[in-house]
C-alpha positions in Angstrom: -15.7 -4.6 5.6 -19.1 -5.6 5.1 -19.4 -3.0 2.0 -16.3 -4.3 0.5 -17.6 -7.7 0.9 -20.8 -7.0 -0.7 -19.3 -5.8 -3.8 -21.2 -7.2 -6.9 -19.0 -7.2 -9.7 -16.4 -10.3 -8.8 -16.1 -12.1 -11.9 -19.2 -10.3 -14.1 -16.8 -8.9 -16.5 -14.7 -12.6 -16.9 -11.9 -12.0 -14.7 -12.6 -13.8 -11.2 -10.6 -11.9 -9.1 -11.4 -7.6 -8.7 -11.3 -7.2 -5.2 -12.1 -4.0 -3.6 -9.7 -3.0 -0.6 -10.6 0.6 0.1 -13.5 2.8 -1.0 -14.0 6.6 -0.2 -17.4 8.9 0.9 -20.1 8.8 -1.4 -20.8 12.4 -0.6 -19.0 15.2 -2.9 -16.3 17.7 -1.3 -14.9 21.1 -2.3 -12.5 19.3 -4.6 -14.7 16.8 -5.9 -14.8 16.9 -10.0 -18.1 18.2 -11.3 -19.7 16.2 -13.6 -22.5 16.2 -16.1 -25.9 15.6 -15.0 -26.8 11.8 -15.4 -23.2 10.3 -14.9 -23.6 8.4 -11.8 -27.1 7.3 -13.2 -25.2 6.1 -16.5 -22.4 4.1 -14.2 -24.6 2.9 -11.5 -22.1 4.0 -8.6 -22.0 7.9 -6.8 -19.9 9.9 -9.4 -17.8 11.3 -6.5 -16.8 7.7 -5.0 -13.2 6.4 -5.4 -11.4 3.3 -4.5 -8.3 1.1 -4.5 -8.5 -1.9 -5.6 -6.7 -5.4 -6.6 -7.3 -6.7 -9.8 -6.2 -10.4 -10.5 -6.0 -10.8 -14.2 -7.2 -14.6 -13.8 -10.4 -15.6 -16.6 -13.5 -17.3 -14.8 -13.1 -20.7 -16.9 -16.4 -20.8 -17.3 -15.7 -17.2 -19.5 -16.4 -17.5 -23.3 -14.8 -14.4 -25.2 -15.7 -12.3 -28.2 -13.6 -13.4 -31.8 -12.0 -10.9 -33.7 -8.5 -11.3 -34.8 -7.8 -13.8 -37.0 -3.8 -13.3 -36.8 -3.7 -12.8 -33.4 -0.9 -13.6 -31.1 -0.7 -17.3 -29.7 -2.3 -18.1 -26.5 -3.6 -14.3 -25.6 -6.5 -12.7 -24.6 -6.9 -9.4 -24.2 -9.7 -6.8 -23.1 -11.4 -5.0 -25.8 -9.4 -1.6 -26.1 -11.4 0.8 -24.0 -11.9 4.0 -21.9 -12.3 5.0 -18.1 -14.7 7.2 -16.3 -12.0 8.2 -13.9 -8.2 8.5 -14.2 -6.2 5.5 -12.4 -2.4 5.0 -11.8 -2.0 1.0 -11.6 1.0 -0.7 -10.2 1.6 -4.1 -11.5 2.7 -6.2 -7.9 3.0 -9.9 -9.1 3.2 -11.2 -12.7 2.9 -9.3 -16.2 0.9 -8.2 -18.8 1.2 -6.3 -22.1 -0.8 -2.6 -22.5 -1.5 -1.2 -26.1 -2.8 2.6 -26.7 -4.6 4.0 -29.9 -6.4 6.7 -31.1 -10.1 6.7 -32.7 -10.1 7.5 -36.3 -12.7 6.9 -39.3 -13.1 3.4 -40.2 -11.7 4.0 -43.3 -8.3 5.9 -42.8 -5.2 3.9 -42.8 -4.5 2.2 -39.4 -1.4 0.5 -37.8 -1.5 -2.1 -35.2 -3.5 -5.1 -33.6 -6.4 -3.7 -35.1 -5.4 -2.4 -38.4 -7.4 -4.7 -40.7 -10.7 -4.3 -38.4 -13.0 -2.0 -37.7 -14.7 -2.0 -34.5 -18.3 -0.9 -32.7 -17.4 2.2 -30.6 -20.2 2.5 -27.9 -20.5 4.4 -24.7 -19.7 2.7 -21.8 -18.0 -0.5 -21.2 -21.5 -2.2 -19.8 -25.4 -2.1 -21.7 -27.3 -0.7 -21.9 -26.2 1.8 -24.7 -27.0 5.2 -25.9 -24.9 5.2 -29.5 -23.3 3.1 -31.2 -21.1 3.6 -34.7 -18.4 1.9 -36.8 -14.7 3.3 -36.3 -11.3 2.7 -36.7 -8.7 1.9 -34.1 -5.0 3.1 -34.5 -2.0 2.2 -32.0 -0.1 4.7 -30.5 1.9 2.3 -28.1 1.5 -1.1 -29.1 2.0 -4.4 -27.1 4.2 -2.6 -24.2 5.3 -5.1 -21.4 5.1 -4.2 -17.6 6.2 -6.5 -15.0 6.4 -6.2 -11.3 6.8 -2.7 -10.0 5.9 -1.0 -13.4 3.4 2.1 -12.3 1.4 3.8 -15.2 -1.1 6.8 -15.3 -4.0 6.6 -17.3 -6.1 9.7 -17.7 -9.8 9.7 -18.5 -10.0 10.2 -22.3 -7.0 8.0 -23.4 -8.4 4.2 -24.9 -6.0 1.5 -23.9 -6.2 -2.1 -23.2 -4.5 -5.0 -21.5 -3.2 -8.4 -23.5 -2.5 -11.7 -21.1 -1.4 -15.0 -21.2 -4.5 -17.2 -20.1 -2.2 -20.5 -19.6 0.1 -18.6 -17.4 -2.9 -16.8 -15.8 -4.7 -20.3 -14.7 -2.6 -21.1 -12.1 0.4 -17.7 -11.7 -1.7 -14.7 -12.6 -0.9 -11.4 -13.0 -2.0 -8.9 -9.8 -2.2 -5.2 -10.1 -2.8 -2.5 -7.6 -5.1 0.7 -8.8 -6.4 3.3 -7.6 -9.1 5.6 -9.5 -10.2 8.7 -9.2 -13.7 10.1 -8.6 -15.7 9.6 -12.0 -15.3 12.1 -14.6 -16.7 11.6 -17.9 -18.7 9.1 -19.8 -16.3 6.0 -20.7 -16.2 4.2 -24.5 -15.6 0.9 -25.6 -14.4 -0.4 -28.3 -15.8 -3.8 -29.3 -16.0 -6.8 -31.8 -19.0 -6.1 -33.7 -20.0 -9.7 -32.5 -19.9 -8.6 -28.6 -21.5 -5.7 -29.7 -24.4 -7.8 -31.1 -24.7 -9.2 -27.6 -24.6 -6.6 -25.6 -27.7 -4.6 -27.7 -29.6 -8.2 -26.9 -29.0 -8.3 -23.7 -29.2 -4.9 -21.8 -29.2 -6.4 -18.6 -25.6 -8.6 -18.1 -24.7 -6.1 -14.9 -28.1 -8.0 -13.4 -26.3 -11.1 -13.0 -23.7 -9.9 -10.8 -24.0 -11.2 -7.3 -22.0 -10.9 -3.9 -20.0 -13.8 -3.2 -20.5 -15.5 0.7 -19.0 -14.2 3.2 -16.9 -17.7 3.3 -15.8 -17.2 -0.2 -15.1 -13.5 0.5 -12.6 -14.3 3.7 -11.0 -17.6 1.6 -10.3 -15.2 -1.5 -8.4 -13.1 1.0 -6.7 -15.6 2.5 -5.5 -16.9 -1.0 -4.8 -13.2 -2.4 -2.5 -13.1 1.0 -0.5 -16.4 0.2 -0.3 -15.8 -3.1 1.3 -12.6 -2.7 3.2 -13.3 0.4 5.0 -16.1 -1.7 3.4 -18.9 0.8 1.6 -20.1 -2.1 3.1 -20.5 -6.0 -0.4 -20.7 -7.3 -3.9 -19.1 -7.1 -7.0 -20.2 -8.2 -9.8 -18.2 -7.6 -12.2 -19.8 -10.0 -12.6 -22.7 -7.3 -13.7 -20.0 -5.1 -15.5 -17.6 -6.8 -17.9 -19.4 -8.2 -19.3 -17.8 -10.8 -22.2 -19.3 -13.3 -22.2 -16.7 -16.1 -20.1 -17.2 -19.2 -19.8 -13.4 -20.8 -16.7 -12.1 -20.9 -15.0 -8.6 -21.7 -12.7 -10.3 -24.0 -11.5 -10.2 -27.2 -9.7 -13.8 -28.0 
């Protein structure tokens, strides 16, 4: 418990509420994936670890995101489209949320979706510091797709996707998913405002100002995760829990 606990990344990314339920060994096994040398350097974390985890899809309010849709839809936010260094299936268990997929393709071709009039910085890995960075072009493949409670979905490695939600329902009813990765694989890409990408090559360091929460925070997140869920509670408000100083964001608004 005390590992769980001590997890770092709580609201880092601008969402409040990643909570960690189960992780494996750190040590590899026969059927571990083998990966390239420098991986688990490049992530932070032991390439062969996996976990299971619940993600509440809840903004820190203190989160300020990245501009870069001028016709967007009303009243969303929604991660910048992205890759994984594992493969996940994610359950969606309270709530809903909306899941575009696209393809990378030069920043000049002809483009549909969200992203059609705007060409993004494609870098390596969702978190600085980076290695390469270039100007593409998104194109969706499955755009704007709604799950609700129960929808599953697999995402392998090398597909990019993101995830759209309503911020005014996610104040006080957010959306909860369940998901479980996969040991990592293969060096993830992201797929960013050039404005976020700005930020990120001027400050390498964001992952530095992740911090455990208490252990008091810890148990009362749990214990509002469990009333939430359980229906004991309408509402949840993690942000009056975890309280989190930083205001980056993975989000494009």
């Amino acid at each position: 418990m005390s590992m769980l606990q001590n997890v770092r990344m709580h609201s880092i990314y601008g969402w409040c509420g990643n909570t960690m339920l189960v992780e494996s060994g750190r040590v590899p096994v026969a059927g571990t994936y083998p990966v390239l040398a420098g991986l688990a350097e490049k992530m932070g974390n032991p390439a062969s670890s996996w976990n299971l985890t619940l993600h509440v899809w809840q903004p820190n309010t203190r989160a300020q995101g990245f501009t870069v849709l001028e016709d967007k839809p009303a009243a969303s936010i929604a991660e910048p489209p992205h890759s994984h260094p594992f493969d996940f299936v994610s359950s969606v268990v309270k709530g809903s949320m909306r899941q575009s997929i696209y393809r990378q393709v030069d920043a000049a071709s002809p483009r549909r979706g969200r992203y059609a009039d705007v060409a993004l910085e494609h870098v390596d890995g969702v978190w600085p510091p980076h290695d390469h960075r270039s100007t593409v072009g998104l194109d969706v493949l499955e755009e704007r797709v709604v799950l609700g409670p129960g929808d599953t979905y697999y995402m392998p490695c090398d597909m990019i996707h993101d995830v759209e939600i309503d911020p005014v329902a996610a104040a006080q009813t957010p959306t909860i998913t369940l998901f479980m990765s996969s040991e990592y694989m293969i060096i993830p890409h992201a797929y960013m405002a050039r404005s976020m990408a700005d930020y990120h090559f001027a400050h390498p360091n964001i992952k530095a100002l992740a911090s455990p929460i208490p252990p008091q925070s810890w148990h009362a997140k749990l214990e509002a995760l469990s009333n939430y869920l359980t229906g004991r509670s309408m509402t949840l408000s993690l942000p009056d829990i975890v309280q989190f100083e930083g205001d980056y964001a993975f989000f494009h608004i």
